[in-house]
C-alpha positions in Angstrom: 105.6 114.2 83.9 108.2 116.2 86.5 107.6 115.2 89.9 105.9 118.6 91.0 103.0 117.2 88.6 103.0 114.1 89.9 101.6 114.7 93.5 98.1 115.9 92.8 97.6 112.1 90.7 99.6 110.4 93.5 97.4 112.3 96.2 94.4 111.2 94.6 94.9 107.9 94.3 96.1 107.5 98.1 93.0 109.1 99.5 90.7 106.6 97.0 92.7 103.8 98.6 92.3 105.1 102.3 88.6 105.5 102.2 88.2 102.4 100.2 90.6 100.6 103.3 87.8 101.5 105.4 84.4 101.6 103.8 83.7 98.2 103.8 82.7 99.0 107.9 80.2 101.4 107.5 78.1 99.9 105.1 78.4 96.1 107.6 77.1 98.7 110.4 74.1 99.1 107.7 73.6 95.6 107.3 73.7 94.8 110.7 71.1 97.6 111.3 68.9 95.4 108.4 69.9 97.5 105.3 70.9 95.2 102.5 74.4 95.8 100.8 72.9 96.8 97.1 70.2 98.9 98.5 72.5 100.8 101.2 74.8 101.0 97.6 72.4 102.7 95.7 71.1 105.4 98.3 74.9 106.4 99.1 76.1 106.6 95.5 73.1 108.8 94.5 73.8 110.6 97.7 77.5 111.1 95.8 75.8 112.0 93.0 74.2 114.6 94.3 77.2 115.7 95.8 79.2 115.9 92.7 76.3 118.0 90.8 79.1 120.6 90.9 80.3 118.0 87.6 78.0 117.7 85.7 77.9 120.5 83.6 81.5 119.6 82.5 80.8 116.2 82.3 77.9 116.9 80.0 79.7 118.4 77.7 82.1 115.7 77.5 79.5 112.9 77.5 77.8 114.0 74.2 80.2 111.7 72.1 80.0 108.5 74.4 81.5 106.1 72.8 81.9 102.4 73.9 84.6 103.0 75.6 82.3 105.3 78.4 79.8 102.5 78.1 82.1 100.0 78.9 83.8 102.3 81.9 80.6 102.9 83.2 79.5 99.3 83.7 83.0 97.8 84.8 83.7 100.7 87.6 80.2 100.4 88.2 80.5 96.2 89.0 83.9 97.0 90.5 82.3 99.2 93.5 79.4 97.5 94.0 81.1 93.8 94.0 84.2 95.5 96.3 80.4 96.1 98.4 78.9 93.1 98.5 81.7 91.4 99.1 83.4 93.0 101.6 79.7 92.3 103.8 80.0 88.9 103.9 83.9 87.4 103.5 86.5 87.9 105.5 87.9 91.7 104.8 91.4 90.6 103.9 90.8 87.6 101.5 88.5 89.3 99.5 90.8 92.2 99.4 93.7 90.0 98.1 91.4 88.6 95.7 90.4 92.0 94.7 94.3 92.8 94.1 95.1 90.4 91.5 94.2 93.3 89.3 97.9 93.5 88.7 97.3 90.6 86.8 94.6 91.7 84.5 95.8 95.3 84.2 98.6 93.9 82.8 97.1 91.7 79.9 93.9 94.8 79.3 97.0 97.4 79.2 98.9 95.5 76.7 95.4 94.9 74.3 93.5 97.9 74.9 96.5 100.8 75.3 99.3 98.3 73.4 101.6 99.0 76.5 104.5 96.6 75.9 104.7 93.5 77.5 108.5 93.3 78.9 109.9 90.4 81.8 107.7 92.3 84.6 105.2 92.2 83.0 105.2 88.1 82.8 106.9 88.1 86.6 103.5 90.1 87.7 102.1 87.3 86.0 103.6 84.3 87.7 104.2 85.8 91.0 100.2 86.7 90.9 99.1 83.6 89.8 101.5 81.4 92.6 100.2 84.1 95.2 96.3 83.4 94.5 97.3 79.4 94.1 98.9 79.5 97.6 95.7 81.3 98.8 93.5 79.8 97.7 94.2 76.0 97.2 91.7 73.8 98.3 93.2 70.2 99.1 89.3 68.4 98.8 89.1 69.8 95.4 92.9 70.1 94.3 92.1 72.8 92.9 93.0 76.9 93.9 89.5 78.0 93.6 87.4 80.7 95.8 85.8 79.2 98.9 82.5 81.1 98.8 80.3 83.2 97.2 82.3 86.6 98.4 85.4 85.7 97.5 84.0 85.4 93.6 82.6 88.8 93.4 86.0 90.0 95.3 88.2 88.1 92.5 85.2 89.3 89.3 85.6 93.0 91.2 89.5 92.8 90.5 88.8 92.0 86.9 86.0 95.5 86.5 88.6 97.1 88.6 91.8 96.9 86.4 89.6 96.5 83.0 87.6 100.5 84.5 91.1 101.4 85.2 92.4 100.6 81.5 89.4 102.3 80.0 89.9 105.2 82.0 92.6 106.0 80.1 91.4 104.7 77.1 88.0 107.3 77.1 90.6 109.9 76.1 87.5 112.0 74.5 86.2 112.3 78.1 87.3 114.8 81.0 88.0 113.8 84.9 84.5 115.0 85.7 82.6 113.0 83.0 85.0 109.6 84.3 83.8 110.9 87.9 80.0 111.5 87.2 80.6 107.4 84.8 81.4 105.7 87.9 79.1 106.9 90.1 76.1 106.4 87.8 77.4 103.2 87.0 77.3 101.8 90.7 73.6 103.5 91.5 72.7 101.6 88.4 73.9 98.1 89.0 72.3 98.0 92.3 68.8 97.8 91.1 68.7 94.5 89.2 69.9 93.2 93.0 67.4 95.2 95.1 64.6 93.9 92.5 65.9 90.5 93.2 65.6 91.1 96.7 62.4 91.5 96.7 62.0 95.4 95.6 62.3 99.3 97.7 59.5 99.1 100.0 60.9 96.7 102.8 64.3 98.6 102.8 63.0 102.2 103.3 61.2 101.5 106.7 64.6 100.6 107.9 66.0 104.0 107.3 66.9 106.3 110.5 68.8 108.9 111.3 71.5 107.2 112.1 71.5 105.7 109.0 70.6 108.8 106.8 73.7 109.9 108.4 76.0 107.1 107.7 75.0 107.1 104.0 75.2 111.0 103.8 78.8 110.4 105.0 79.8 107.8 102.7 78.3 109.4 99.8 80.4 112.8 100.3 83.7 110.5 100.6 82.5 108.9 97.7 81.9 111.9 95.4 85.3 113.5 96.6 87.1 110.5 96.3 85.4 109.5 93.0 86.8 112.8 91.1 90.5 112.3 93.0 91.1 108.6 91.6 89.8 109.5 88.7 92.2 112.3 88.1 95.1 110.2 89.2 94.5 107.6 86.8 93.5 109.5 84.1 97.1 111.5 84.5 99.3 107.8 85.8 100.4 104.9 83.8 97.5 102.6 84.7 99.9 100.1 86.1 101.7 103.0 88.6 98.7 103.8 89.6 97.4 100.4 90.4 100.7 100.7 93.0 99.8 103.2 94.8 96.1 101.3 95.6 98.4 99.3 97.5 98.5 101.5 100.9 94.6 99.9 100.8 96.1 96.7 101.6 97.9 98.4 104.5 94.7 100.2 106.1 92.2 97.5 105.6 94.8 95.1 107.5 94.8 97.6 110.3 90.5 98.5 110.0 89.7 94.5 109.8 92.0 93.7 112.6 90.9 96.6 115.1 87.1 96.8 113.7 86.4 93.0 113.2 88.6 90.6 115.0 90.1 88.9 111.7 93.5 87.7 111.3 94.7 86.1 108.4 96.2 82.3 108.2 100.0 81.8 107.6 99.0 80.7 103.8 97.0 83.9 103.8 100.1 85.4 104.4 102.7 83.7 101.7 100.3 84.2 99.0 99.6 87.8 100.3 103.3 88.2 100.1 103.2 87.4 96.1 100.6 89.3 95.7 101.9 92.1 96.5 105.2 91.3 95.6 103.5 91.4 91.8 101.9 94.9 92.4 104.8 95.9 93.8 106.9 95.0 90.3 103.7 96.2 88.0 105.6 99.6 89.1 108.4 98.7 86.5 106.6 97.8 83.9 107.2 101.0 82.3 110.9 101.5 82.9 113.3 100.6 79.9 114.6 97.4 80.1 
């Protein structure tokens, strides 16, 4: 691909990462207001979907030989957003992020099973450096073990996983357009918030909590979100799956400057050295396609 084709992918991809940098505030101005985070999900991802009706003729046509491949990009984009959600309301902004970014890690083994990308030394240096970066992180010296410390920071670290496994299939859904992969992961999120707000005790409780305000707020995220949805989409579909999981990395950059201006939270020096690996690893997924 020259690099004149390159910069509509590459342009998609930055703008999913800058308004995936930022989301995570909107949606904790929600919950403060007393919307939980699966039901404000749901209402602003069909608010996207109703945004990106403009797809679905195209991605109707495409969608009448799903396969399990669409099945399986549906629900792991779909657990990726949501989780990225409900995580993001609860830990702190730049943990769960980092955990969220060890997709490196799993791209790297999915790309190598599912696409048969070759394995070469990056590839096991994304490995290791990923792996000491998360140890550092998150090591625990009551447990002596590296493990998550709460609830959030799991569903960060199991959003990773959807993320690089819905990246991988992406790619892999080769009988589906952009818009069909678009119209998948929007679907997927709206549907894997209703098993929560059932959980939570059903629809009625959350409606009476809707204002304008907050009609607003969701109306907003749902257009980023259908815009945004179809741009990543294209840039994945059209990038090696491991470039494109570098370029995600300027999310790293604007959430550190959102959850430091918008929330007060800094990050520990050990925060910091295994953030370093971390994205030292995403940073050499980037080669994993270059000839040794």
């Amino acid at each position: 691909m020259s690099s004149k084709q390159n910069v509509m992918p590459i342009a998609g991809i930055l703008s999913g990462a800058l308004v995936w940098g930022l989301i995570w505030y909107p949606y904790r101005v929600l919950q403060d207001a007393g919307l939980s985070g699966a039901f404000a999900a749901m209402v602003s991802y069909v608010l996207a979907l109703l945004c990106g009706i403009f797809m679905l003729s195209r991605a109707r046509q495409s969608l009448r030989q799903v396969s399990g491949w669409t099945v399986g990009l549906i629900l792991s984009a779909g657990w990726s957003n949501l989780g990225y959600v409900l995580a993001m309301l609860d830990g702190e902004v730049m943990r769960v992020l980092l955990l969220f970014y060890l997709a490196p890690l799993w791209t790297v083994l999915l790309s190598y099973w599912l696409l048969g990308e070759r394995l070469n030394r990056y590839g096991y240096a994304v490995m290791g450096l990923s792996l000491c970066g998360a140890a550092i992180m998150l090591w625990q010296p009551q447990h002596g073990l590296p493990i998550p410390q709460n609830l959030s920071e799991w569903i960060g670290l199991s959003a990773g996983m959807s993320f690089a496994l819905s990246n991988v299939l992406s790619r892999r859904a080769a009988e589906l357009n952009v818009e069909a992969k678009s119209f998948s992961v929007l679907l997927g999120t709206a549907l894997l918030t209703v098993p929560f707000i059932l959980w939570q005790g059903g629809l009625s409780s959350q409606w009476q909590m809707l204002n304008a305000q907050a009609w607003l707020i969701l109306a907003l995220i749902g257009i980023a979100l259908a815009a945004t949805s179809y741009a990543v989409q294209y840039g994945v579909t059209h990038l090696h799956s491991n470039r494109a999981m570098l370029l995600f990395l300027f999310e790293l950059v604007v959430a550190a400057i959102s959850s430091y201006f918008l929330a007060g939270e800094a990050m520990e020096l050990r925060d910091w050295a295994g953030a370093m690996l971390i994205v030292s690893a995403s940073l050499m997924s980037g080669r994993l396609h270059r000839q040794e």
